[in-house]
Structures are given as structure tokens and as C-alpha cells.
LUMDOSE-974074 format. One record per residue (C-alpha): z, x, y; residue number from 1. Coordinates in steps of 0.25 Angstrom, whole numbers. Each point is the difference from the previous one (the first is absolute). Example, Ala and Ser with C-alpha at 12.3 -4.5 7.8 and 13.67 -1.06 7.14 Angstrom:
// residues 2
c3->31&c1->49&c2->-18&i->1 .
c3->-2&c1->6&c2->14&i->2 .
//
This chain:
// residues 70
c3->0&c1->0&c2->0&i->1 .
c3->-4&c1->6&c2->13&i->2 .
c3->10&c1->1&c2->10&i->3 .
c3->3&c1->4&c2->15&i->4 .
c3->7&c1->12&c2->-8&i->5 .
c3->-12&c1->4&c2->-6&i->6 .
c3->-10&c1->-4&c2->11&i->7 .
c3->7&c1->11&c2->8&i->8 .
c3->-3&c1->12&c2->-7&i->9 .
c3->-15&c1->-4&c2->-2&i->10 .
c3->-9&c1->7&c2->9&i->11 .
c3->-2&c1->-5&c2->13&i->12 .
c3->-15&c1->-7&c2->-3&i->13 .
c3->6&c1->-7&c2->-10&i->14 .
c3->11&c1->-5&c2->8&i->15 .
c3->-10&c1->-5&c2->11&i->16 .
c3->-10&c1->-7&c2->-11&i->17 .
c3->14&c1->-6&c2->-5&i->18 .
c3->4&c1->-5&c2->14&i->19 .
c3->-14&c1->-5&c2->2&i->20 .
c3->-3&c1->-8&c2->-13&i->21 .
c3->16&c1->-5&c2->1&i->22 .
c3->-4&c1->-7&c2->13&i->23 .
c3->-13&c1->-5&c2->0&i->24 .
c3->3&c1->-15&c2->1&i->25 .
c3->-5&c1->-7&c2->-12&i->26 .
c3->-16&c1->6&c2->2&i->27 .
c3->3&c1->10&c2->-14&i->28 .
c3->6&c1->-13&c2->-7&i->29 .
c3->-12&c1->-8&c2->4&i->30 .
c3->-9&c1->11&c2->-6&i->31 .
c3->8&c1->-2&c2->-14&i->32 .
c3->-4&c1->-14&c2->0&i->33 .
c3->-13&c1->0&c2->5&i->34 .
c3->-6&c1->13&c2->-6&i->35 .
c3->1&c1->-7&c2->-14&i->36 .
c3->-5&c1->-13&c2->6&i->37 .
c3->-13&c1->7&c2->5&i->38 .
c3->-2&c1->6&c2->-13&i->39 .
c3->1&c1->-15&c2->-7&i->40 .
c3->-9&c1->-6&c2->10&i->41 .
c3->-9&c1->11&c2->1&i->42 .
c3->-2&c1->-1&c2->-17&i->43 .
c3->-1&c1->-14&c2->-1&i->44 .
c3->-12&c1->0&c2->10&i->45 .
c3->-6&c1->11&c2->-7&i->46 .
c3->1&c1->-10&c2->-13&i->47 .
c3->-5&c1->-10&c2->7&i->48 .
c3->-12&c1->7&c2->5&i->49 .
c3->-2&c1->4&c2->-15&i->50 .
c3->-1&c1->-13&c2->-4&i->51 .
c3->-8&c1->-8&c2->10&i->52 .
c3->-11&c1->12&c2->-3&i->53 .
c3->0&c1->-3&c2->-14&i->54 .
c3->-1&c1->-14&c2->1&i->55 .
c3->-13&c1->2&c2->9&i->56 .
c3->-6&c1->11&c2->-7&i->57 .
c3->-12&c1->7&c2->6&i->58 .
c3->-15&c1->-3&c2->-6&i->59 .
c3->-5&c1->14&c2->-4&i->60 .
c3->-10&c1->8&c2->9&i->61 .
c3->-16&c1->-2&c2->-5&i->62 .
c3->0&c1->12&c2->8&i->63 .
c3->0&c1->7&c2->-15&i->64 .
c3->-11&c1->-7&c2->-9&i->65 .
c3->-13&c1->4&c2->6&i->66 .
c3->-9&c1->-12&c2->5&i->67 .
c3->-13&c1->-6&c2->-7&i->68 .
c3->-6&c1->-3&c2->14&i->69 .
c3->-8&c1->14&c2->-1&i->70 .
//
């Protein structure tokens, strides 16, 4: 368990970055909550775009079979 004892030998960079992320006003618990939000939101688009293009698959190119018009 981290205390004010042992906060106070750490160098002083880490006493700052502690001081800073200690105080920040809820903005690093917000990124808790919604960095894994984003992370569901951003999958379950991705699913759905998976889906909708294989229920509307694309008709093949007739760039490949050569034509009979010659």
C-alpha cells in the first residue's frame, strides 16, 4: 500500500506525476470508463459493417473474362 511515508522517498518526478494524477478532478476516472466504452462501441460498429456488406455482397468485376464483342 502506498503511503505519504513512502511517496516521500520516491524521486521527485514521481512525487509530482503523483500529485498531478491524485488531483485531476475525475477527468483519469472518466478515461476508465470510457476508454473501454469506446472500445465496445468501436467493435460492435465494426461487426456491423461486417454484416450489412455480406448481406449486400458485390457482383463480380466482367473486367476479368474477356468479351465476344471482337
Amino acid at each position: 500500500m502506498t503511503t505519504i511515508r513512502t511517496i516521500a522517498h520516491a524521486p521527485h518526478a514521481v512525487q509530482t506525476l503523483a500529485a498531478v494524477v491524485a488531483h485531476q478532478g475525475g477527468w483519469d476516472e472518466g478515461l476508465i470508463v470510457a476508454g473501454p466504452l469506446l472500445v465496445i462501441v468501436g467493435l460492435l460498429w465494426l461487426a456491423r459493417y461486417r454484416a450489412a456488406k455480406l448481406e449486400h455482397p458485390q457482383p463480380p468485376a466482367d473486367n476479368a473474362t474477356p468479351s465476344s464483342d471482337s
